[in-house]
VOBA-1610 file (N, C-alpha, C; in pm, whole numbers, padded with zeros to 5 digits, always signed):
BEGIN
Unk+10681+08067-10724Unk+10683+08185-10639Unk+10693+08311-10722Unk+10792+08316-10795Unk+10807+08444-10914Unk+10652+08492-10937Unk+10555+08387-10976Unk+10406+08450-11025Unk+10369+08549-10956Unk+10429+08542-10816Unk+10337+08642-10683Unk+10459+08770-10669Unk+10508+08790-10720Unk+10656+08899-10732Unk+10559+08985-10800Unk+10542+09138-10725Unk+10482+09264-10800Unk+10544+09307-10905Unk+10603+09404-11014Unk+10675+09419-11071Unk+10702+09548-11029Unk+10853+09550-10957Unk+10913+09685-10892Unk+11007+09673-10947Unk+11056+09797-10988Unk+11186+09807-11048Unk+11276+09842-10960Unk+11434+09816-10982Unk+11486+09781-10886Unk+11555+09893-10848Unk+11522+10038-10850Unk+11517+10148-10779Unk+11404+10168-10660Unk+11274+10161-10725Unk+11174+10093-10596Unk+11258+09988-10442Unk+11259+09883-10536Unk+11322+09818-10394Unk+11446+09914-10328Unk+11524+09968-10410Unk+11656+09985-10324Unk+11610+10126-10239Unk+11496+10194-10325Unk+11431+10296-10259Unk+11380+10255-10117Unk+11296+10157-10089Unk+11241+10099-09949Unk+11332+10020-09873Unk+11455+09997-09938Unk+11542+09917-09856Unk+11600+10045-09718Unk+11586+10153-09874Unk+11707+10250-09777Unk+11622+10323-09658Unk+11473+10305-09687Unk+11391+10377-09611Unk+11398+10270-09480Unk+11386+10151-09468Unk+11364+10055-09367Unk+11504+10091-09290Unk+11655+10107-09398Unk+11739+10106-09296Unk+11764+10234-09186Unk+11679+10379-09277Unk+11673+10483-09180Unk+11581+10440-09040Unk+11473+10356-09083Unk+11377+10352-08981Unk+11478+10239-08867Unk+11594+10136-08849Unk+11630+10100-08811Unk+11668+10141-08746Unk+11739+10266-08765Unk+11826+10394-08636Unk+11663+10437-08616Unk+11577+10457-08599Unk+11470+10517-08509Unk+11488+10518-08359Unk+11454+10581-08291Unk+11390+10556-08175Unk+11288+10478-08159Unk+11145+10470-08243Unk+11068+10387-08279Unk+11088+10251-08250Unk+11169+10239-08382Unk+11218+10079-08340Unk+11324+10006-08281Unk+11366+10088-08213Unk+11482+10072-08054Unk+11351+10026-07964Unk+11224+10107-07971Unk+11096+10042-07897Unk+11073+09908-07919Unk+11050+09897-08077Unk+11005+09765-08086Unk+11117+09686-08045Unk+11186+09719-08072Unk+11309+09619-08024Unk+11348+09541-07856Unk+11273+09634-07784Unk+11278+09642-07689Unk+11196+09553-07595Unk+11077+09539-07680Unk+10948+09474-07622Unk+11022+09321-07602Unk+11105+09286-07724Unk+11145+09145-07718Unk+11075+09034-07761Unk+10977+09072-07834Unk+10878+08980-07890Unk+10891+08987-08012Unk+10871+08851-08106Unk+10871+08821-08223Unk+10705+08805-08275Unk+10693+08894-08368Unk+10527+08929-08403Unk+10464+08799-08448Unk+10521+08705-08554Unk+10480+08562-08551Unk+10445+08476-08454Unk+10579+08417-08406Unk+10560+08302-08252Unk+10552+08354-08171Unk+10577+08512-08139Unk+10529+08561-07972Unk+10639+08484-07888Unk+10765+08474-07934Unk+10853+08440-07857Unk+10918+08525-07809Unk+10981+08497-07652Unk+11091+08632-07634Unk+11197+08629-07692Unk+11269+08721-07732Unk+11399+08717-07824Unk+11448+08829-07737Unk+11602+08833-07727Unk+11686+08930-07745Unk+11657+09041-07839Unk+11672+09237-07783Unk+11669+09298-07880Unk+11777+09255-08013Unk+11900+09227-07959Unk+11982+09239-08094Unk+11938+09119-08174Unk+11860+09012-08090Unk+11842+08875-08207Unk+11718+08920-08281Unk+11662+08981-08276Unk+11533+09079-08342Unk+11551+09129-08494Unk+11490+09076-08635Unk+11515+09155-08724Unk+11357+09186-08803Unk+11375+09288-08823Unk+11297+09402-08911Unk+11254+09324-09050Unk+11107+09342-09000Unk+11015+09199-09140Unk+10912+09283-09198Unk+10893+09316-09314Unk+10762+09394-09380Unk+10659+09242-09426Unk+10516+09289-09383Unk+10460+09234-09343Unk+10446+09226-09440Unk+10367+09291-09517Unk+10413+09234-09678Unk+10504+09299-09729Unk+10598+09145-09813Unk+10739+09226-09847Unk+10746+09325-09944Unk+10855+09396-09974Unk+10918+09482-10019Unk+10879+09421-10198Unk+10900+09311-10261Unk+10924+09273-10368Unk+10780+09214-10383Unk+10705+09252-10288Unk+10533+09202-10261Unk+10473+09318-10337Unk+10509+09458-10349Unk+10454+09569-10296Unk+10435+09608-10195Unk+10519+09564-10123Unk+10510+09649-09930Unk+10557+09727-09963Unk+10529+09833-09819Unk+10644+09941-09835Unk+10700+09964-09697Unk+10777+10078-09671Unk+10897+10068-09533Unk+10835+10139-09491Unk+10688+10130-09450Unk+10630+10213-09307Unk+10576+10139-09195Unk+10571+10227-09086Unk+10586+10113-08989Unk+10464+10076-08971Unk+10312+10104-09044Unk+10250+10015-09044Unk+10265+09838-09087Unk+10372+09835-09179Unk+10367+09737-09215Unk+10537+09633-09212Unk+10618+09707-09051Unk+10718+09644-09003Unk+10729+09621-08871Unk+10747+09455-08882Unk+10741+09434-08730Unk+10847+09382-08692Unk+10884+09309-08551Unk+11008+09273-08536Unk+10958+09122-08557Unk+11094+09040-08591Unk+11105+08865-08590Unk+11201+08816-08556Unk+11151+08749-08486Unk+11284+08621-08447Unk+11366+08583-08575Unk+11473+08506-08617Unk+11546+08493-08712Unk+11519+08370-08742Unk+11400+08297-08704Unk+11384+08170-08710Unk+11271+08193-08851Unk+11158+08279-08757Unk+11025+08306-08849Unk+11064+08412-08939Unk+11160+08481-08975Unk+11207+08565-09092Unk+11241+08490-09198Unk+11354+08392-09165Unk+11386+08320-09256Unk+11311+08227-09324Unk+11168+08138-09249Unk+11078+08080-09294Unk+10972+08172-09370Unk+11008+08279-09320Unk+10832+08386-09424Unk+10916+08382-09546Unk+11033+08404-09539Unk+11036+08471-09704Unk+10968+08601-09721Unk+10944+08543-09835Unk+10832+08670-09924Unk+10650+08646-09935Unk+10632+08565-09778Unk+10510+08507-09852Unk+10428+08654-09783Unk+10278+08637-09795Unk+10199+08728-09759Unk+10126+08655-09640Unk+10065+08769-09553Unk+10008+08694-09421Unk+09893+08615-09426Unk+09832+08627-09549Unk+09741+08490-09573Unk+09839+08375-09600Unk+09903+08370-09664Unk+10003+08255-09709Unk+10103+08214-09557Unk+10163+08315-09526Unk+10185+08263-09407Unk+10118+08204-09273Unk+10026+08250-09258Unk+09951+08173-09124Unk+09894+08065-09192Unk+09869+08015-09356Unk+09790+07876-09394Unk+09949+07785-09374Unk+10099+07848-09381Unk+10202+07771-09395Unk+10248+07710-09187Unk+10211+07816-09143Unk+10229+07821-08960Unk+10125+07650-08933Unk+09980+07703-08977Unk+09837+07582-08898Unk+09891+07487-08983Unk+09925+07476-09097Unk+09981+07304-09160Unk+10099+07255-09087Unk+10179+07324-08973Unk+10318+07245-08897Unk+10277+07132-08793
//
């Protein structure tokens, strides 16, 4: 897995961490939160069971805009990891 790690230094990350956690107090994503859907399984979730996933991660080269944060169930957060959405939907059709 390390091979696929961008090389960000670890001001970068703590830089987009802090940006994702401003975008958390949004209004924005009190919306997404709201919808109750998890962007993977399309399950309903609770807003508070809802957490904040960069679609590609942070240690990918993502970054904390909301093009590229959606909400997830805590089921499919914890299974993405750090993969990328090609890697993830070939890891989803092999279950």
């Amino acid at each position: 897995m390390n091979s696929f790690i961008i090389d960000m230094t670890e001001g970068d990350i703590r830089k987009e961490r802090s940006i994702a956690r401003e975008l958390r107090k949004s209004i924005w994503w009190k919306r997404k939160c709201a919808d109750g859907k998890c962007y993977y399984c399309n399950s309903t979730v609770s807003p508070e069971n809802l957490t904040m996933d960069h679609i590609v991660p942070i240690v990918r080269g993502g970054r904390s805009i909301k093009s590229n944060i959606v909400t997830a169930c805590k089921e499919c957060n914890n299974k993405k990891k750090y993969l990328l959405p090609i890697e993830w939907d070939e890891y989803l059709y092999s279950m």
